[in-house]
Structures are given as structure tokens and as C-alpha cells.
ZABAVEX-496827 format. One record per residue: residue in one letter; x negated, y, z negated of N, C-alpha, C in turn. Coordinates in steps of 0.2 Angstrom, whole numbers, plus 5000, padded with zeros to 4 digits. Example, Ala and Ser with C-alpha at 12.3 -4.5 7.8 and 13.67 -1.06 7.14 Angstrom:
2
A493449724961493849784961493449844961S493649894965493249954964493650004961
//
This chain:
345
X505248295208505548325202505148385200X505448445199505148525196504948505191X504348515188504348535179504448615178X504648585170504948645167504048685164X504348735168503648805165503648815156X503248785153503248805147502648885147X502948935141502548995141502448955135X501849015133501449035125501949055122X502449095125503049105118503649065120X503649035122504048955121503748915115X503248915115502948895108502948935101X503348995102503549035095502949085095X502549125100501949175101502049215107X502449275101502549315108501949385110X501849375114501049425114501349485115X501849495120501849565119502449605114X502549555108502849595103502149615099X501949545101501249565092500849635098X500749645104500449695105500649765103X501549775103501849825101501749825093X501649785091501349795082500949805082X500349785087499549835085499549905088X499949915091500049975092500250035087X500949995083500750055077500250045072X499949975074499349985066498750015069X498850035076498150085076498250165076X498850165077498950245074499050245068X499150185064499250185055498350215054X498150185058497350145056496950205056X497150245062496950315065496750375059X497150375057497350415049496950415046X496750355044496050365040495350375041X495550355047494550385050494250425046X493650425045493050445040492550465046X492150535046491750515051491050485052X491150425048490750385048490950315055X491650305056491850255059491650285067X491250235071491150245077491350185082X492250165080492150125084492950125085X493250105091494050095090494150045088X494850045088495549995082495449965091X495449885089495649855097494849825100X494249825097493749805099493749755094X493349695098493049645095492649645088X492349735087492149715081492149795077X492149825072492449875069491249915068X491249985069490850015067490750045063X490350055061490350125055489650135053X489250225056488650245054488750265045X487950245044487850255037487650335035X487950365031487550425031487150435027X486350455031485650435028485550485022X485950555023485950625017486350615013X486950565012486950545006486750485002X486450435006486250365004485550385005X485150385001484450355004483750305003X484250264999484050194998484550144997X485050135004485550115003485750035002X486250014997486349954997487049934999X487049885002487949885004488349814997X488749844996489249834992489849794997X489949724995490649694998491049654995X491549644995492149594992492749584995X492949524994493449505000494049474994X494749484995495249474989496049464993X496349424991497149424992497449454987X498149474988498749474985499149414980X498849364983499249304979499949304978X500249264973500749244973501449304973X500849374972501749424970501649444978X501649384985501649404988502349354991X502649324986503149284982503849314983X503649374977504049434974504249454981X503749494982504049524990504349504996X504149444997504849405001505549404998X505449384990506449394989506649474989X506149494988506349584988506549604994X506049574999506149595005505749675005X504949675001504649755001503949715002X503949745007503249745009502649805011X502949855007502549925009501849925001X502049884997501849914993500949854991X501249794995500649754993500049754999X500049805006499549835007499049895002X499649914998499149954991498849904987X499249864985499049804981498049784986X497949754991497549744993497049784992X497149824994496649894996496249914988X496649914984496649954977496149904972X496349844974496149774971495349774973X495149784981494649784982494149824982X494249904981494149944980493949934972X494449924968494049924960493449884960X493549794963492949764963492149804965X492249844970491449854971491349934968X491849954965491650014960491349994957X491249934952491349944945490449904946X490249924952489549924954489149994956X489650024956489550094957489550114966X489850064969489850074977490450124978X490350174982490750194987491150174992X491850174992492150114996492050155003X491750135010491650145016492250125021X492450075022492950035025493049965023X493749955027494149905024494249855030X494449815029494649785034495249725032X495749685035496249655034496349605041X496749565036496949485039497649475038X498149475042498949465041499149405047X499049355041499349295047500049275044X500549275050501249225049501549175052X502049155053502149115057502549145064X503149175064503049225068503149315067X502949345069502549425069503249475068X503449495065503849555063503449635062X503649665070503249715069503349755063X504049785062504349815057504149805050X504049725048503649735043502749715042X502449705048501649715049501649775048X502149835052502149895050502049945044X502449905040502549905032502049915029X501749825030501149815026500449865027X500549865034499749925036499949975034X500650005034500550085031500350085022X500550035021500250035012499750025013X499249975017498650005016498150065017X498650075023498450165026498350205021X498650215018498850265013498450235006X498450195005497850145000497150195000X496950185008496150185012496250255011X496850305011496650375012496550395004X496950365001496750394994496050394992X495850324993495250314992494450324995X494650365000494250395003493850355011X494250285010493850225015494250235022X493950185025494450175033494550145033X495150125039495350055038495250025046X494750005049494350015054494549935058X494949905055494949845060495249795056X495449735058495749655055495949615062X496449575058496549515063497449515061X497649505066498549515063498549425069X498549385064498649325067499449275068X499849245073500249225073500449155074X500249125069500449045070501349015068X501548995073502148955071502048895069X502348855064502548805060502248815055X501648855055501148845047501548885042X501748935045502148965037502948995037X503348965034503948955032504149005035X504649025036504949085042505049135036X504949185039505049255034504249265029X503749235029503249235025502649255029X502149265027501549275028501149285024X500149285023499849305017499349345022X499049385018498549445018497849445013X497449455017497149465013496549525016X496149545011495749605014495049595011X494449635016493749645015493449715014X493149725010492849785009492049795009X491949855013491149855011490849955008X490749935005490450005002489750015002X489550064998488750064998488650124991X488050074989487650134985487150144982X486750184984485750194982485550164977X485050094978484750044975484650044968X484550134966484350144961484950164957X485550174960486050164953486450134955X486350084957486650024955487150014949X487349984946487749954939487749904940X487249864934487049794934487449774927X487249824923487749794916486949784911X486249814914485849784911485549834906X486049874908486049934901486349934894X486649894895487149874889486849844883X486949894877486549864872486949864867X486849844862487249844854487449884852X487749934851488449984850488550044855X488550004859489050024863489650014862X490250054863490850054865491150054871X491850024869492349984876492850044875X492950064883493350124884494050084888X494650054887494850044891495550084897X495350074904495950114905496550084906X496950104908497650074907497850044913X498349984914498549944920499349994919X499749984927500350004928500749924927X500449874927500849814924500549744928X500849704929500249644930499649654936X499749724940499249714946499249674952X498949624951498749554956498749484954X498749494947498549444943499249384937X499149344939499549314934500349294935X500549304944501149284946501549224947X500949174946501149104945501749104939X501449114935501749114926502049154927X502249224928502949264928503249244932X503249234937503649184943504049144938X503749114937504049044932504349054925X504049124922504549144916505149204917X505049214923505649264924506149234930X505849184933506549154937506649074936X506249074933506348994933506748984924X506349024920506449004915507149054911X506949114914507549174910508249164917X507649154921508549124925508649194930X508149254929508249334930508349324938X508549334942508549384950508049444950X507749464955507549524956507949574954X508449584953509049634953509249654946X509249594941509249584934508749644930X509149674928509049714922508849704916X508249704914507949684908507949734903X508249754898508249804891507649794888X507249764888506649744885506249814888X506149794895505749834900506049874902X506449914900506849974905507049954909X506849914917506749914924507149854925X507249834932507549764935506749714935X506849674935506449604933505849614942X506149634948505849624953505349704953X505749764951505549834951504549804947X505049794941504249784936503649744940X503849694943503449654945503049674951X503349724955502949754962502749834959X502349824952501949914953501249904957X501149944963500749934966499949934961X499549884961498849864957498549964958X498149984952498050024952497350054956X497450114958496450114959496250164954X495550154953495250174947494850214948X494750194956493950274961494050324958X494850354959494550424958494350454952X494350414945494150414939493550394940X493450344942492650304941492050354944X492150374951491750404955491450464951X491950524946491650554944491250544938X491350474934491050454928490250444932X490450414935489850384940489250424942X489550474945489150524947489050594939X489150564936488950604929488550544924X488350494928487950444924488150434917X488650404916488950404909489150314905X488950304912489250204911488650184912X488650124909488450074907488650014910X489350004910489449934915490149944914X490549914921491349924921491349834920X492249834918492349754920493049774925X493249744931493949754935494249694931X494849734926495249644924495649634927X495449574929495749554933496049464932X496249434936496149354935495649314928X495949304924495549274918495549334914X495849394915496049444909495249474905X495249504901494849544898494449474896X494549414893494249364892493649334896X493849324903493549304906493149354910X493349424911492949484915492549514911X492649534906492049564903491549544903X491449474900490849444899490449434906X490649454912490249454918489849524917X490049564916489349624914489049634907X489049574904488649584897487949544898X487549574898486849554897486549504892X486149444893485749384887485949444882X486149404876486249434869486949484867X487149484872487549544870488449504870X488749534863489449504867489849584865X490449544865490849624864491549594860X491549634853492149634850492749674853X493249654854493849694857494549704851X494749754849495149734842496049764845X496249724843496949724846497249764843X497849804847498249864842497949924844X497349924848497149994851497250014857X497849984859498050024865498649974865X499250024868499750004870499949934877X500349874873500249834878500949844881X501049814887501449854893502149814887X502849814889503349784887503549714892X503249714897503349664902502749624899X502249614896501749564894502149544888X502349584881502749564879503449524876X503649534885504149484885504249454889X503849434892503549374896503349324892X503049334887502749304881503149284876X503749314875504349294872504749234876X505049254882505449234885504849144885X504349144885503949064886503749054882X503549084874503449054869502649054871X502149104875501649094877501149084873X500649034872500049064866499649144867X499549154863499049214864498349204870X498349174867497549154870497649154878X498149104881498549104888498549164889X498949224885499249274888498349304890X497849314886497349354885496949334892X496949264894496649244900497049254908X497549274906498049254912498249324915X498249384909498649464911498449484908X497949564912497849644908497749634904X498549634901498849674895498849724895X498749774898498949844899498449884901X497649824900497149874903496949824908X496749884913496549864920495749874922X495549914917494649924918494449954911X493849924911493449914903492749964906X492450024902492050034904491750034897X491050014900490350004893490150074893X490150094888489750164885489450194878X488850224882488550244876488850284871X488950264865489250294860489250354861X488650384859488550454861488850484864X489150474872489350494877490150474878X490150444872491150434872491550494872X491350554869491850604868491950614874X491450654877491450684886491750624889X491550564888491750524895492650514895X492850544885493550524886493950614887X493350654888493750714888493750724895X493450694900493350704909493950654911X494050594906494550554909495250604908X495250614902496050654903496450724904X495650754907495750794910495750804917X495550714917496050684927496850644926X496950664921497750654919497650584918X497150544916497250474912497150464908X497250424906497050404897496650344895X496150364889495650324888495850294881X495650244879495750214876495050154871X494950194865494250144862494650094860X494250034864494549944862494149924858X493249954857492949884853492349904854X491949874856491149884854490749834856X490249844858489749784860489149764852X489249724851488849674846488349634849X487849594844487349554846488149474847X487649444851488049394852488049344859X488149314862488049254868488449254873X488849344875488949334880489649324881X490049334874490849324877491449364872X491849364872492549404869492449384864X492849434857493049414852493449444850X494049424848494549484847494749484841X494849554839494949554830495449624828
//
């Protein structure tokens, strides 16, 4: 009796579609070359020379971060251009707010099985993420497992490595008693806090994607995919004009739990409410669940996305160089004697 020939893609892995998908993520990938990168898209491992005339006591700078659950959203939406931005921008805040230069990037997209069209998708938003930001995007892993992940789905997630001279560093060990908290603004939840809107906007308000909220001007799915913001191009030049003190990225755990990572033994920081405009989607999400305050403070922004510590002195310039790169700054509060954590007044 013949046996029946099983392939690799009898078992739902078909190689040469996924090869026709790395084919456009390497001319996605191509794009952003820096010439620093000395390696191609398609090798075992990604390269990239250090350049010795602008670093000369170089430190590398890394962080590795997903999308999480508004990668939820984007399945009912069926958009996936925008959470390669999401990724990029995410990780990119984290090692600014150290004073690193973002270098390159690199990316993980596992599914169950491979949709060139939307792999395509997702790497052009990060393409386009890495170019803004001045990084590469020098290699990943586009992985295709059948039965693990629900048809139509996949996660991502992304690594970053930057660099920048040992001696200016941002440790946060500068930060002293009045200083002031400069906040800048989020474009709406970011990356953060999908769980709980997930569950107040379709579970609880009952909304679709599609649903039209008067509250928030927008449909319920529009609001919930503004691509996470990046903050390099502001930060780079405060940076390079020595003007901070210490950055916080809010992120997960809100102003509450991120600040308090760059305040130094003795120091806390007062943050007083009503100094900056909170988005209308934090607002009524908060309605729609009756949410505590406290919750809301630990769980979302609220409308700022990056906290920078600064010398009093040095506020006027640091808020006249921000808005004169079309942003807007915003005084939240003040650093006080204290143990290291929030107080909101």
C-alpha cells in the first residue's frame, strides 16, 4: 500500500508564501537604512557599525515592548498599518527618555497562518515609524505557527537598541526640590490600557467599531487606533541643549506608577489636576464604567504621554523650543521633598 506524502504545508506552513512576504519586508526594510547598518535583511543576524565621531564613550541603550491588547482593536477593524507605528514609537520613547539615540530596530510577527498583505501592512508602519525616527529597521523574525493562534490573529512585538556617551546619560540623579514637571501631550491611549476600554466600550456601552460617539467627536474604533506617539523629535533637541533633568515615558501604570521611576532617594513630585487638557475618550470611558479616579490615574495617560523634570529656571526656553516645534507644553507640578512617589492636588 502507497502512503500518502504529507508536506510542511499540509500542516498549514507554507514557505514560499511566507518567502514572498519577506520579500516585501525587505524592500520595506531597505528604506530605512542608516549608514550605519552593515548587514542585509535575510541573514542570520542584523549589523550595524557604531559611529566612533559621534559617540565617544559609547553606551548602548535597549528595550523590547509589544502592542498588547489594541492589537484586539485591529483585528475587528481589520487595520493593521498603524500598530507597526505603535511598536516603533513605544520603543523608541522608552530609551529616549535616557537620552539614547534610537540606532535600530528590530521585530517579531508570529501567526498562525502568514497573510503577506497584512505582514505587509504591519512592516510598512514600522518602516515609516524607523524613518521618522531616524532608526533602521535591520532584521526580525516573521514566524508561522498553525493551531496556536486563532485564525485572523497574530502578536508582535519589537527591540530597540540605541546609544549614548556615558556621560550624559539621564539617570534622573539630577532632580532636585523645585524642579518643575513639563507635561507633553498623548494623541489618546497610545499602547496602554486596552483591556479596560475594550470592556467599557464594547462590552459595556455595547459601541462597535463603527459607532459614533458625540462625546468624542469620532467612531469608538477610529479613537482607539491613534497610532502611540513618538516624542524624539522634541526630546533629541532638549537633549542636546542640556535642559532636562529626567524624562518619565507614561505608559502602563499612568503618570502614577512612571514618574516615580526617575525621582531620586528623597524626592517626590506633586502633579495638580486641571493643568492640562484631558483627552474626551479618558473622560468617557470613565463615565461610561463609573471608574475610580485612582484606576483611571494608574491604567491611562490622561492626555500626557511624556513628563519631563526641569530646572525651573530653564522652563521658559524649554517651553519656548517645544512650541516652536509645533507642540505644546504644559506645567503639571513640581518636585517636592518626599519618598519617591505621586501626589495629586
Amino acid at each position: 500500500m502507497k502512503k500518502t506524502s504529507i508536506t510542511y504545508a499540509d500542516s498549514g506552513v507554507d514557505i514560499d508564501r511566507a518567502d514572498r512576504a519577506k520579500q516585501r519586508i525587505k524592500y520595506l526594510a531597505h528604506r530605512t537604512f542608516t549608514p550605519g547598518v552593515v548587514s542585509e535583511i535575510g541573514g542570520f543576524g542584523g549589523m550595524f557599525a557604531i559611529d566612533k565621531k559621534k559617540f565617544r564613550d559609547p553606551v548602548l541603550v535597549s528595550s523590547v515592548d509589544g502592542v498588547g491588547t489594541k492589537l484586539k482593536v485591529a483585528f475587528m477593524m481589520n487595520l493593521h498599518h498603524t500598530v507597526g507605528g505603535d511598536l516603533v514609537n513605544h520603543c523608541v520613547n522608552d530609551i529616549a527618555v535616557q537620552g539614547a539615540t534610537p540606532l535600530f530596530f528590530m521585530d517579531y510577527l508570529a501567526t498562525g497562518s502568514l497573510d503577506p498583505d497584512i505582514a505587509e501592512k504591519i512592516v510598512e508602519g514600522m518602516a515609516e515609524a524607523c524613518r521618522h525616527n531616524g532608526c533602521a529597521l535591520i532584521g526580525g523574525e516573521t514566524a508561522e505557527m498553525p493551531g496556536f493562534y486563532p485564525k485572523g490573529e497574530y502578536d508582535l512585538a519589537g527591540f530597540i537598541v540605541g546609544m549614548v556617551d556615558k556621560n550624559k546619560i539621564i539617570t534622573g540623579d539630577k532632580v532636585g526640590v523645585g524642579d518643575v514637571l513639563v507635561g507633553l501631550p498623548s494623541n489618546g491611549l497610545h499602547t496602554n490600557g486596552y483591556s479596560l476600554a475594550r470592556k467599557l466600550f464594547f462590552d459595556v456601552a455595547k459601541y462597535t467599531p463603527d459607532t459614533y460617539v458625540n462625546e468624542m467627536k469620532a467612531k469608538a474604533g477610529a479613537e482607539l487606533m491613534h497610532t502611540h506617539k513618538s516624542y524624539w523629535p522634541v526630546l533629541k533637541k532638549l537633549i542636546a541643549a542640556d535642559l532636562l533633568h529626567a524624562m518619565a515615558h507614561i505608559t502602563g501604570g499612568g503618570i502614577t506608577d512612571n514618574l516615580p521611576r526617575v525621582l531620586p532617594k528623597g524626592a517626590a513630585a506633586v502633579v495638580e489636576m486641571g493643568t492640562w487638557p484631558i483627552l474626551p475618550v479618558f473622560t468617557h470611558m470613565q463615565h461610561i464604567g463609573n471608574v475610580p479616579q485612582e484606576d483611571m490615574m494608574r491604567t491611562f495617560n490622561m492626555g500626557i504621554g511624556m513628563v519631563l523634570v526641569v530646572p525651573a529656571k530653564k522652563f521658559k526656553r524649554v517651553q519656548s523650543m517645544i512650541e516652536k516645534m509645533g507642540e505644546k507644553a504644559y506645567l503639571i507640578g513640581r518636585i517636592v521633598k518626599g519618598d519617591r512617589k505621586v501626589q495629586y492636588a
